[in-house]
N, C-alpha and C positions, 0 to 999 in steps of 0.2 A: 360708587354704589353704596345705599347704606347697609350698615350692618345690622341695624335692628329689624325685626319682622316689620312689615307692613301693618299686621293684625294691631301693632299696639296703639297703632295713630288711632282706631276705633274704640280705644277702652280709657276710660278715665277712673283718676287715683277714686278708693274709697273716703266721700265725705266725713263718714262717721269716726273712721279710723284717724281722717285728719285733726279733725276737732278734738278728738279723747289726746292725740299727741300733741296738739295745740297748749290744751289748758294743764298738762303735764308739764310742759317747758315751759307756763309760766309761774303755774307752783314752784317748780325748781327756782327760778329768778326770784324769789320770794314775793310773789301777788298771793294775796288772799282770790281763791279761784275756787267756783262751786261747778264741780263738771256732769251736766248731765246729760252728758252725748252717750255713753258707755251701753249698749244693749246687754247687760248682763248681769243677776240677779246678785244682789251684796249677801244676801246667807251664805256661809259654808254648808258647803258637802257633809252631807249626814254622815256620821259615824260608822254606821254598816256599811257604809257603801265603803267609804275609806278602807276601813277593818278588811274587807273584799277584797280590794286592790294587796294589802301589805298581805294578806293568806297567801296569793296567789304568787306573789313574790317568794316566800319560803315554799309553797309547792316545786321552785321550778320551774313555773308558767311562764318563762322569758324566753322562749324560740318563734321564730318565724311560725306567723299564724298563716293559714288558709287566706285568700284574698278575699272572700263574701262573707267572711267573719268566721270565729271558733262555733262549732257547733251547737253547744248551749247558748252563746248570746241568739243566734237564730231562732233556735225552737222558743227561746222568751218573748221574741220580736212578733212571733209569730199567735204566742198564746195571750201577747197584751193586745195587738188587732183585735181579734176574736172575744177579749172578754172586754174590754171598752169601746171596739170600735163594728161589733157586730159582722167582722170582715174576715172571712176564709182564708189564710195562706199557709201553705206548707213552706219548711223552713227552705226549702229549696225557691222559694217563690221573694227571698230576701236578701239583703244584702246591707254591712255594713262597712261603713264608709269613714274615715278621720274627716267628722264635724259633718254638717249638713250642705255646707257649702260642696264638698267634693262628691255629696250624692247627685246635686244636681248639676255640678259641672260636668260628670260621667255621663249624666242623663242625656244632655244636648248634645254631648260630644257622640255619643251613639248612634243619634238619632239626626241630626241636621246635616243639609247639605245647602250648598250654597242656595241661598233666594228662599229659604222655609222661615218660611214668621214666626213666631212666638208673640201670643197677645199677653200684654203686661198691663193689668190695670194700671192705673195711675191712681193715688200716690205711691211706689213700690219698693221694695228693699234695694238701696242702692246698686248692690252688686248681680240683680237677675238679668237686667238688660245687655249689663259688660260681658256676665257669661255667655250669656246670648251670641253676642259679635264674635267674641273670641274663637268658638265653636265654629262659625261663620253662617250663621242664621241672621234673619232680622226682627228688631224685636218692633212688635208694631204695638203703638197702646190704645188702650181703650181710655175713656174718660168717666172719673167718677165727679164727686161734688159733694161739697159740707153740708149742703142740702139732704142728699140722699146717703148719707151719714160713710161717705168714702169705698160706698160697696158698686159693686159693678151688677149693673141691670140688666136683664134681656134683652133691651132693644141695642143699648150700646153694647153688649156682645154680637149679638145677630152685626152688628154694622161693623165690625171690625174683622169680621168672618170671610176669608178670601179662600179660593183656589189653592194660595198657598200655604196658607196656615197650617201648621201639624200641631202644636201644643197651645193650651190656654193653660198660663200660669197663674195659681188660686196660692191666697197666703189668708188665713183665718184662724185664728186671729190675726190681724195684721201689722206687720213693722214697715210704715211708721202709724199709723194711725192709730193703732187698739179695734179697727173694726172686726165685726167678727158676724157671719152668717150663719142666720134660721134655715132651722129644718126648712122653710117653706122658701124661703130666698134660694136656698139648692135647689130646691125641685123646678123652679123657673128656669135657674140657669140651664139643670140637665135637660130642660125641655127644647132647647135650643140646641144646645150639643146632640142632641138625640135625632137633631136633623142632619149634620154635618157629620159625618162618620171617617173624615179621614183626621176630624180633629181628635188629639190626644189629652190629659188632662193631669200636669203635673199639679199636686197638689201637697203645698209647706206647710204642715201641722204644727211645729215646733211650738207655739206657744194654746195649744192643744188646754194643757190644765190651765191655766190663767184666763178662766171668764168667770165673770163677777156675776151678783144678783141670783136670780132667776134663768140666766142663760144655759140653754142646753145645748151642748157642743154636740156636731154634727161635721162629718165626711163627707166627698162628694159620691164615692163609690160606694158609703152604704146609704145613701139616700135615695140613688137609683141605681140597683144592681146592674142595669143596662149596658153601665158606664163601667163596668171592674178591669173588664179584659181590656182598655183602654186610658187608665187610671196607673199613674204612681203615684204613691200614697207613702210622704217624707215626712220624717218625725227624726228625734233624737231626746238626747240625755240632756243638752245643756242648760236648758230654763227651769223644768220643772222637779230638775235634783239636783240644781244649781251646780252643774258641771259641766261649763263654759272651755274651762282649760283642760278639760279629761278628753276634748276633741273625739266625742262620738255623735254621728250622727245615721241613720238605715233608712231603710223604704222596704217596700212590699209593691209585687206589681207582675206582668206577665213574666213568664220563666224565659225567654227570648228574648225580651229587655233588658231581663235581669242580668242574662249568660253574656250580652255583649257588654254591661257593662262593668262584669269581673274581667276580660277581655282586655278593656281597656284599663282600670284601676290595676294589674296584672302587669302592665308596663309601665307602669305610673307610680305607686309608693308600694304596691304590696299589700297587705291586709294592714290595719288598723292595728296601733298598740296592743298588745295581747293584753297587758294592766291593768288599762282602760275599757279593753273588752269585759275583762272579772268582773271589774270592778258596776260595768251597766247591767251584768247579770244579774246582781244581786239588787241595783236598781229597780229593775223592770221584776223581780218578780219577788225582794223583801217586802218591808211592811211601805204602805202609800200614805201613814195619816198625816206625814208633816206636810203633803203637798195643802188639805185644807186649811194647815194653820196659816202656812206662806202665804196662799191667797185672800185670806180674811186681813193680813200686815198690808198687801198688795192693795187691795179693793179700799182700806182707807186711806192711805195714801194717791192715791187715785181722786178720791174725791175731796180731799182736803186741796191738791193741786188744782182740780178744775175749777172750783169752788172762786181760788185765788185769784186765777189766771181771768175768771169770768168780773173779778172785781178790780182787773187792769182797765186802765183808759185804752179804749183802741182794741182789745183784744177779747177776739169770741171763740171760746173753746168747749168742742160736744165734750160728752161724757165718755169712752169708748168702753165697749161689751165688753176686753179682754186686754192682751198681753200686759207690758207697764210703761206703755209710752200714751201719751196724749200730742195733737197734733193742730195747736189752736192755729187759727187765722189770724194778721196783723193787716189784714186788707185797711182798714179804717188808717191806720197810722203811715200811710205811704204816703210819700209826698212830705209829710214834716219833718223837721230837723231838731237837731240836736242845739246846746245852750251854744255850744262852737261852730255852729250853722251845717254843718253836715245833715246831708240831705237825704232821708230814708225811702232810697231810689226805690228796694226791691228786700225779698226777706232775707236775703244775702248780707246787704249793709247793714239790716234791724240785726242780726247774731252777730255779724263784727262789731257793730258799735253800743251793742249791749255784754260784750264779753271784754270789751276796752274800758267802758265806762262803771258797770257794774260787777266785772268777774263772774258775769254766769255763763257756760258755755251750752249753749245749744247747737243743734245742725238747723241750717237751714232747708227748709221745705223744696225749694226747686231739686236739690239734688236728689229727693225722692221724684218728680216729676211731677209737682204739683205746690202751687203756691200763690200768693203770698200766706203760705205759715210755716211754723217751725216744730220739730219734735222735742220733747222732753224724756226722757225717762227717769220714770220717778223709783228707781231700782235702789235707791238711796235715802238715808235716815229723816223721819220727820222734821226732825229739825232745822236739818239742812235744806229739805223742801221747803219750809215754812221759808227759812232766811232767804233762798233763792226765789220765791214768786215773792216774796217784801220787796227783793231787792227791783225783779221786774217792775211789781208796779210803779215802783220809786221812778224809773227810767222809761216810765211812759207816760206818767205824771207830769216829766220836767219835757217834753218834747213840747216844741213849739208849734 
């Protein structure tokens, strides 16, 4: 008999996390290696916020916290919904979670029983789907396209819509693509959910302040209040106050969602670092003006890359609304090979044989669910973007 669960034959490693330990051991071996698999903002942590964390320290704030978070991070969680996102919650209605992945892992785990779908657009964060299985739900996806700029539509909602479905999972901004949904593209979708009332509507805000331009960020629950009592509504600290490793992440959502999943977080790690709780207090309700600076560093970096990537042989890459990843297509360059005749079967072999031959490390696209292309994040110094799409083109210049 084996000894490992059954559950883990359904889950596979995370890509993104391979790739970043990839181009790590081969820095280590001494390759020159430019790695842009990394989803996580290169600014440091602002000063107050730090400053936060070390007060908090000399208060004594190092005992066991509450499992739905310290009471002050709540009632901020509660007062940033409301003044950004037009959205009602008492702190009772919240819950904080170590990182955002364990808000939504809580969530499934709550909520699924064997045979309950979760719809996953496609292209998706590598790890929604694994959560999904692991919980023991299934995830079923919908289909987007470069065409319709990686957002998922009405009709391909309506068609992925079954009996068994309980959650449509929404990432907007999105990792991998940077896509990111209009006030009006919501209103379609809730028009559709507003038919199907057993469907549920987990939605990943995380890269929330990260949209460029003229872009207006928009919820799905304050788009259509219809949808609230049926809405989790996930955010956190780590993009937009560049506090990746402070591992905070909350939601807002029914008080019966909420209560099963302190419940289960309850047996599971406990409450979130208290540190790190201080520490997103003064996050979420210090001053906000470095977020515009970071996003204007963001937004041209962003377009210096696409710019790049769009003057590769072989390679078409949109613009995306938001987060700091782009998600070009290598469809044109399949089928050719390299000067050592290697054969560019799929986008899997285009990131291996350009992290071999050029040291640039990207993920591959299929591992999001959707390919032939690849992600970048351009969370990294211009220069280094500059050197890293030179080096691209150079290596889709020399394909045969």
């Amino acid at each position: 008999m084996a000894f490992l669960a059954d559950a883990l034959s359904r889950v596979k490693p995370s890509a993104t996390i391979a790739v970043s330990q990839k181009a790590r051991e081969l820095k280590s071996a001494g390759r020159d290696i430019i790695g842009l698999g990394a989803g996580e903002p290169d600014f440091d942590t602002p000063d107050n916020i730090k400053n936060a964390a070390i007060e908090a320290i000399r208060r004594g704030e190092t005992k066991y916290p509450p499992v739905s978070g310290i009471a002050p991070l709540r009632e901020a969680i509660a007062r940033k919904f409301k003044r950004e996102n037009n959205l009602d919650y008492r702190p009772e209605q919240t819950i904080v979670g170590t990182g955002g992945k364990q808000i939504l892992f809580n969530a499934f785990m709550a909520t699924l029983n064997p045979g309950d779908e979760v719809i996953i657009p496609r292209p998706y964060w590598v790890s929604y789907p694994e959560m999904v299985a692991l919980c023991g739900g299934t995830p079923a996806f919908a289909e987007t396209s470069i065409e319709n700029g990686f957002k998922l539509t009405p009709e391909a909602l309506e068609k992925a819509i079954t009996p068994k479905t309980k959650w449509l999972m929404m990432n907007s901004p999105s990792n991998p693509s940077g896509a990111a949904y209009t006030e009006a593209e919501l209103r379609a979708l809730a028009d559709v959910l507003l038919k199907h009332p057993q469907v549920w509507v987990l939605t990943d805000d995380m890269y929330e302040h990260l949209t460029y331009g003229d872009f207006v960020f928009r919820t799905i629950a304050e788009v259509e209040p219809n949808l609230y009592e049926r809405t989790l509504t996930m955010n956190g600290v780590s993009k937009a106050y560049a506090m990746t490793g402070w591992r905070i992440g909350y939601a807002a959502g029914p008080v019966s969602l909420i209560k099963a999943m302190d419940m289960i977080q309850g047996q599971q790690t406990s409450g979130a670092c208290t540190i790190a709780q201080w520490a997103s207090v003064e996050a979420l309700n210090g001053p906000q003006d470095f977020i515009a600076k970071n996003k204007t560093v963001f937004q041209a970096r962003r377009d210096l890359v696409v710019s790049m990537l769009n003057q590769a042989r072989g390679i078409s890459c949109p613009s995306p609304e938001g987060a700091f990843y782009v998600y070009p297509s290598c469809a044109d360059l399949i089928g050719k090979k390299t000067k050592e005749g290697k054969v560019i079967d799929n986008d899997e072999t285009f990131a291996s044989e350009l992290l071999e031959s050029e040291g640039v490390a990207v993920v591959f696209g299929t591992a999001f669910g959707l390919g032939p292309n690849f992600r970048i994040s351009y969370a990294t110094s211009d220069t280094l973007l500059e050197e890293a799409c030179t080096r691209i083109q150079r290596f889709t210049a020399n394909l045969i």
